[in-house]
Backbone bond lengths (Angstrom), bond angles and torsions (degrees), N, CA, C in turn:
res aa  C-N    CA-C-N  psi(-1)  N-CA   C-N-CA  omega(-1)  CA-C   N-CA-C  phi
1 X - - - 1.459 - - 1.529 108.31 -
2 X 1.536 110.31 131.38 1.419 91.55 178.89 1.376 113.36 -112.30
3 X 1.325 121.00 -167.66 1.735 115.86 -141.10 1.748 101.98 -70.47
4 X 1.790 101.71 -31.43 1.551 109.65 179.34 1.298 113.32 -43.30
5 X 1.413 113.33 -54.90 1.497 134.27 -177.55 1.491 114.07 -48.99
6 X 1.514 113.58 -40.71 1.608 113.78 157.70 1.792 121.55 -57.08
7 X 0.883 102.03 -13.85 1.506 105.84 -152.90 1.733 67.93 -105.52
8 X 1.445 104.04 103.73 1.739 95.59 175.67 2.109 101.90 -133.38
9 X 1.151 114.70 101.65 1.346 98.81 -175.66 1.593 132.55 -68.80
10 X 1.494 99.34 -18.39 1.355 103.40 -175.11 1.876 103.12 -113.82
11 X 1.663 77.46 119.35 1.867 96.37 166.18 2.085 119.52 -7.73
12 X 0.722 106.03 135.74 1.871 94.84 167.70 1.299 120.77 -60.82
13 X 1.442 101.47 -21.83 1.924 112.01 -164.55 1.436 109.63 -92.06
14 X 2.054 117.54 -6.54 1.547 118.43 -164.44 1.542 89.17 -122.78
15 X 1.638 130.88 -5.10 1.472 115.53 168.97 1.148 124.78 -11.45
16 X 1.262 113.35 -71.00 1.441 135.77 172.55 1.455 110.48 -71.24
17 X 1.422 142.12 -42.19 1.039 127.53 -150.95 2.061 121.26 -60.67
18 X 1.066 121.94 -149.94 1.477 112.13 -164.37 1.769 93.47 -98.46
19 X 1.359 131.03 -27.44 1.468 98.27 174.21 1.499 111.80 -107.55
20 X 1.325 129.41 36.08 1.486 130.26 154.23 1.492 110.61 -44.31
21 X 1.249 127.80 -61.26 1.141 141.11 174.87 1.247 125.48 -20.01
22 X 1.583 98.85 -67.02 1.628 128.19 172.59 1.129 119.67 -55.20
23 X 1.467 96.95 -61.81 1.849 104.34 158.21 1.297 124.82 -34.74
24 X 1.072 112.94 -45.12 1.663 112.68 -170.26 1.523 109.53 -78.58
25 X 1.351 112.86 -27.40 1.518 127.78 -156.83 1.556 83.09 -91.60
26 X 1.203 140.66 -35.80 0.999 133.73 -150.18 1.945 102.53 -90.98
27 X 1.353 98.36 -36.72 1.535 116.76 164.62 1.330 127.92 -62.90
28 X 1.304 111.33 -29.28 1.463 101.69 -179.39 1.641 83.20 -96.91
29 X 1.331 137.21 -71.42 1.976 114.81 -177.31 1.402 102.49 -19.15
30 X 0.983 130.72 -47.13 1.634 116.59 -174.68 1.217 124.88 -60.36
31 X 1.803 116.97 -38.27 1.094 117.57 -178.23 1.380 99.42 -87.20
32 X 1.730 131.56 -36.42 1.217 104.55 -179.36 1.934 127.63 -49.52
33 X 1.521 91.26 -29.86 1.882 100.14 -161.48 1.772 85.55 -66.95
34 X 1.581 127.96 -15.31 1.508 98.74 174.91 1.318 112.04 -119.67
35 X 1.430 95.67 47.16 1.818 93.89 -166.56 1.419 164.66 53.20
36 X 1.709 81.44 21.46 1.536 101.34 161.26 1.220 126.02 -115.43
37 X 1.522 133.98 -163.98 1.163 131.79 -179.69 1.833 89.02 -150.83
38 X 1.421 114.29 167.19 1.433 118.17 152.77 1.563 132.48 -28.80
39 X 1.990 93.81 -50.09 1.285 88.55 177.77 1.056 129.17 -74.12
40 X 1.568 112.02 -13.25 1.507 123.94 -150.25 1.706 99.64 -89.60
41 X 0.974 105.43 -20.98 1.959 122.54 -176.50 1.729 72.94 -64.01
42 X 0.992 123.68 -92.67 1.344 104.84 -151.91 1.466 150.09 -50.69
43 X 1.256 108.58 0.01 1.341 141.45 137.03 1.784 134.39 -40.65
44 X 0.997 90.56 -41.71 1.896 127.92 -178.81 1.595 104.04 -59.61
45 X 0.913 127.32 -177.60 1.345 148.79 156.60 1.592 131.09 -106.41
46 X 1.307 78.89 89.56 2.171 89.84 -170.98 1.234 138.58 -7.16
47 X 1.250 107.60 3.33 1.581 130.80 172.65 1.426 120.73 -99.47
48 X 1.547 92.00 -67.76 1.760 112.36 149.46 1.307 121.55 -19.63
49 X 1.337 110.52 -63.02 1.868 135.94 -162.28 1.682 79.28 -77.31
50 X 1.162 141.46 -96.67 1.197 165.52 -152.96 1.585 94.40 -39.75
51 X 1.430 144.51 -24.19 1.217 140.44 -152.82 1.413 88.96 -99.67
52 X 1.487 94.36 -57.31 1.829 112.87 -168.86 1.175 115.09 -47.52
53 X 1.609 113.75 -51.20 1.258 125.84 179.25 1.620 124.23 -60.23
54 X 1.290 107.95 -29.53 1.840 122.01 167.40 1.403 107.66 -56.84
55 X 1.687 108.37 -61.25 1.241 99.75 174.46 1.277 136.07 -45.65
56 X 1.822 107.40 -53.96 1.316 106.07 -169.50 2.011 92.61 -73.22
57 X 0.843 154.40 -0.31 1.001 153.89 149.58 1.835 114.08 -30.36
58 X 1.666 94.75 -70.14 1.358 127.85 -160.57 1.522 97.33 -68.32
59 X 1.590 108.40 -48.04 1.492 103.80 173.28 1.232 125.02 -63.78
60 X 1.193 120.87 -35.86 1.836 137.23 178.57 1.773 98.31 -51.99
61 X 1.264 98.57 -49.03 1.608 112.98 -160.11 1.574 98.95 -66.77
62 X 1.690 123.18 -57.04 1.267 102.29 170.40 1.632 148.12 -79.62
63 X 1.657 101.43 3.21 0.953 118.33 -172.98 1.849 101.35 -75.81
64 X 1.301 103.11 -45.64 1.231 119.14 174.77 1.400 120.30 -42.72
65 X 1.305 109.47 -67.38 1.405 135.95 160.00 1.650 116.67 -33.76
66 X 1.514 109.73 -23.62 1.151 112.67 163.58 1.492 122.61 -134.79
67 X 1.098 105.41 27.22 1.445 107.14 127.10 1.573 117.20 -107.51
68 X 0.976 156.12 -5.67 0.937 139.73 165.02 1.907 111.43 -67.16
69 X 1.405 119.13 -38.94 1.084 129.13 177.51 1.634 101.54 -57.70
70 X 1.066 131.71 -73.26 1.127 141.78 156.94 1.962 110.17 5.96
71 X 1.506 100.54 -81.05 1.174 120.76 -179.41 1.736 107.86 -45.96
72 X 1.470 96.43 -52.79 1.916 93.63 -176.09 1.287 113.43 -80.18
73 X 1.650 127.84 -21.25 1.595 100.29 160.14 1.321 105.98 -87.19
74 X 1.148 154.17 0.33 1.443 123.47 148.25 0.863 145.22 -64.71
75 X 1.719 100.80 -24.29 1.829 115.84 160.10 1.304 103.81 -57.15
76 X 1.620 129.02 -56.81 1.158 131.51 -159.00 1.420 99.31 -57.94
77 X 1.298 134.52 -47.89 1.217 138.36 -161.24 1.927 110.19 -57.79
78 X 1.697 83.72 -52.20 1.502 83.98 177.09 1.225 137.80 -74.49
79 X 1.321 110.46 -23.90 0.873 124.33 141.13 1.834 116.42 101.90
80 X 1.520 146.88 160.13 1.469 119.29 -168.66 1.775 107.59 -49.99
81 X 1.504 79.93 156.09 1.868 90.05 -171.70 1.661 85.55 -95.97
């Protein structure tokens, strides 16, 4: 396993679940806006790769976090259908 593979942002139990997807999509936009890609981490220096990857982690994680917020005050707003 290599060090990337530690650097895992999404839970074991949400692999599959409905925002894996997003997550991931949201991770590689991150690395593209600084000029990497997945593959390109491995190129890097395992520290390097390992820093980048937290971040785009950390960013995935709150972006998420707000969209999901997003979604429940608009439910709230609208209120039962």
């Amino acid at each position: 396993m290599s060090e990337l593979d530690k650097v895992n942002c999404v839970d074991e139990r949400d692999k599959e679940g409905p925002q894996a997807a997003m997550e991931k999509a949201l991770i590689e936009a991150y690395l593209k806006a600084k000029g990497y890609s997945f593959r390109g981490l491995q190129e890097l220096p395992k520290e390097q790769a390992k820093a980048l990857m937290t971040e785009a982690c950390e960013y995935a994680s709150l972006r998420l976090a707000q969209v999901e917020s997003t979604a429940h005050f608009r439910d709230k707003i609208r209120g039962p259908s």
